[in-house]
Residue, then its C-alpha position, 0 to 999 in steps of 0.5 A: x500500500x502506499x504510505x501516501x494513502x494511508x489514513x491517519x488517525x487523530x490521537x484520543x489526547x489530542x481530541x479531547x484536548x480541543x473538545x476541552x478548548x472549544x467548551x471554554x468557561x460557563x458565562x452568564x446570559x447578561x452583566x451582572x447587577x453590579x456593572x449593570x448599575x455602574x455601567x461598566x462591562x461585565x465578563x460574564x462569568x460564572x459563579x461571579x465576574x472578575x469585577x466583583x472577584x476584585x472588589x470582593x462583593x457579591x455577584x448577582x445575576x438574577x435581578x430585577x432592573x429598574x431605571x432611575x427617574x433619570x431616564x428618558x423613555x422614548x415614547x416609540x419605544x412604548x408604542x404597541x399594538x393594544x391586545x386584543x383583549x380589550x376588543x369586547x363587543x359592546x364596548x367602544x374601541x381604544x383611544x376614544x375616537x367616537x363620531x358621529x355615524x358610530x353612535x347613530x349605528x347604535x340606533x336599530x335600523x328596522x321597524x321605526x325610523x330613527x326620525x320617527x323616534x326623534x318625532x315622537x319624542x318632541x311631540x309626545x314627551x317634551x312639551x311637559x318637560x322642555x329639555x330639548x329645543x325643537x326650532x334649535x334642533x331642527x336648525x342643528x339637524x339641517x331643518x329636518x329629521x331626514x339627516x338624522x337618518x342620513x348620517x350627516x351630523x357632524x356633532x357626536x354631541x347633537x347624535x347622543x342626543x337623538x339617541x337619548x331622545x330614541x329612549x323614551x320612544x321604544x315600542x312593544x315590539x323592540x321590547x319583545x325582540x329583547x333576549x331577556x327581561x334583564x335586559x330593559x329598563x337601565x340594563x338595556x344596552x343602548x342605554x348604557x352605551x349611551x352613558x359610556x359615549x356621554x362619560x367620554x364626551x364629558x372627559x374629552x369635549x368642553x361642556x356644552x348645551x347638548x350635552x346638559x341635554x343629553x345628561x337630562x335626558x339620561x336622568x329622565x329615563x332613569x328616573x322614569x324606571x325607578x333608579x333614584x341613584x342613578x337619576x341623582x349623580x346625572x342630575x348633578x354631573x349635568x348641574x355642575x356642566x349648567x353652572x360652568x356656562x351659567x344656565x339660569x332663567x334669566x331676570x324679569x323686565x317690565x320694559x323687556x315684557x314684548x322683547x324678542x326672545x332668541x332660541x338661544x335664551x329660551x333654549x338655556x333658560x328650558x334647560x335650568x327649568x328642566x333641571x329644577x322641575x326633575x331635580x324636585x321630581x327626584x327629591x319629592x320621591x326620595x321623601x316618599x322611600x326614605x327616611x329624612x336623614x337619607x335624602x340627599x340634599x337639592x342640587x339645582x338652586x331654585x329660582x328667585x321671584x323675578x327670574x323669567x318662567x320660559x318663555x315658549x308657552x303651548x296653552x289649550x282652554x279645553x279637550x275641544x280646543x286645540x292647543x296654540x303657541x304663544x310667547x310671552x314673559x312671565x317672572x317666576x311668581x305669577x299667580x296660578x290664575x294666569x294662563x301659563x302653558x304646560x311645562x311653564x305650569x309645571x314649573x310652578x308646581x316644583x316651586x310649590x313642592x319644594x316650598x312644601x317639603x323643604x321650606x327650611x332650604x334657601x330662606x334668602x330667596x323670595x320664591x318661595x314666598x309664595x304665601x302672600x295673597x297677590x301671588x297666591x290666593x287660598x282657591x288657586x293653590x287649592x286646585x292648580x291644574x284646573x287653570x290648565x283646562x286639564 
């Protein structure tokens, strides 16, 4: 055989003498604790580094490291897709980015129209309890409710509104459509999506008129199903709203009597009055459940003698006349005598309840003097509606 061709084997020292070199020393996956806070470089070895052989100190590389106040974060470095765990059905998504068409999708598409529920609402509810302006809101929803239907407000406040109006018109056969009874009344879905929108509208947005409005409104459906509670803390978040842009009723002039009322006062003015008359409303049944030292005190201020009652007045006389709009100014304490329309004479009767049971509160103002005989004489506060040909 050829010596050239012969195989040469590698020796077994020889082997395991690189196998040994190729292993090295164990190291650590990171620097230890110690090079980490002095920021110096580590070896990385194990059981401990050099530096810490040297300065004979502890060698620690299971650690939990936390960056001083010092340290500047980059806001990209944070930026993350959020999990998809916080997508619920139900709920809206991240970042409060609400429109309008996303709260008008909360409206059902089928069996009435979305202009019907506005219609019926305006017709029906709000001449007792004037919340929403109707010439403003038909000016704010292009003079008509077809745009409602079409998506074409720009305002998320304006569509919590229709939908908050949507409330108060649902019919048998949506109520029928519901999967369980559990779902009606406070727990139906629209309207807690309606208080989420709201509570976001109120963080994001600067208080607004349609936004009191739609505080009201919510407080109405609540008190209507029997949710005192709840009906009081709205009553107060849309006070609180009422104050920061100073809704009140406006003062009583004698040469202002045949002035031009504009929507816009009449409109703040329907709203403190809306305020008032619910706020009673509550208080009045809060008497009724409770025992006096558990009812929460007033929240609305109550108006004084010269404040203006609104303005807009819708009077019938009797079932065979049909009712006419007239505007006239007429302060708080004109007697019950004088032809006042609905939600103006439902005012008056809030006055007449809070002096009833809380004549104690706000003795300064002189509303609630009410006992004088020019104002009110025995027979008229004996029968009140009688005026309202009811």
């Amino acid at each position: 055989m050829d010596p050239a061709c012969k195989s040469i084997k590698p020796s077994s020292k020889s082997s395991s003498t690189n196998s040994t070199l190729s292993k090295g020393p164990k190291k650590a996956c990171r620097a230890c604790e110690r090079c980490t806070r002095i920021k110096k470089k580590c070896d990385k070895e194990l059981p401990s580094c050099s530096r810490c052989r040297r300065l004979r100190s502890t060698c620690c590389y299971e650690f939990i490291y936390t960056p001083s106040v010092t340290v500047v974060i980059r806001p990209e470095d944070l930026a993350e897709s959020p999990p998809e765990s916080i997508h619920m059905q139900g709920t809206f998504k991240p970042f409060l980015d609400i429109s309008s068409s996303m709260i008008l999708n909360l409206l059902p598409s089928c069996s009435t129209t979305r202009s019907h529920s506005t219609k019926h609402y305006l017709e029906t509810i709000n001449p007792y309890l004037t919340i929403v302006h109707p010439e403003l809101f038909a000016l704010r929803t292009n003079t008509g409710f077809d745009s409602v239907v079409d998506k074409e407000l720009h305002d998320p406040a304006t569509a919590l509104l229709v939908v908050c109006m949507h409330l108060f018109s649902h019919k048998d056969d949506s109520a029928k459509s519901m999967s369980s009874k559990r779902e009606e009344g406070v727990n139906m879905p629209i309207y807690r999506a309606a208080k989420q929108i709201l509570s976001i509208l109120r963080t994001l947005a600067t208080p607004s008129i349609e936004l009191i409005q739609c505080s009201l409104l919510l407080a109405f459906y609540e008190y209507s199903h029997e949710d005192l509670g709840r009906a009081y803390v709205s009553i107060g978040d849309a006070n609180t709203m009422a104050l920061i842009l100073h809704v009140g009723p406006g003062k009583y002039l004698e040469a202002e009597r045949e002035a031009y009322v504009s929507y816009e006062d009449e409109e703040r003015r329907c709203v403190y009055w809306s305020l008032f008359v619910l706020d009673r409303l509550i208080q009045t049944d809060y008497c009724l459940l409770h025992i006096p030292h558990q009812i929460p005190p007033p929240v609305v201020s109550p108006p004084a003698a010269d404040d203006l009652l609104p303005t807009n007045h819708i009077i019938w006389y009797n079932k065979d006349q049909s009712p006419y709009y007239v505007t006239q100014r007429y302060p708080t304490d004109t007697a019950l005598s004088v032809p006042v329309g609905i939600f103006q004479r439902n005012c008056q009767c809030a006055i007449l309840d809070t002096r009833t049971s809380s004549p104690q509160c706000h003795v300064e103002r002189s509303a609630y003097k009410l006992a004088r005989a020019q104002f009110l004489p025995p027979v008229t506060v004996r029968d009140p509606y009688i005026d309202m040909g009811i």
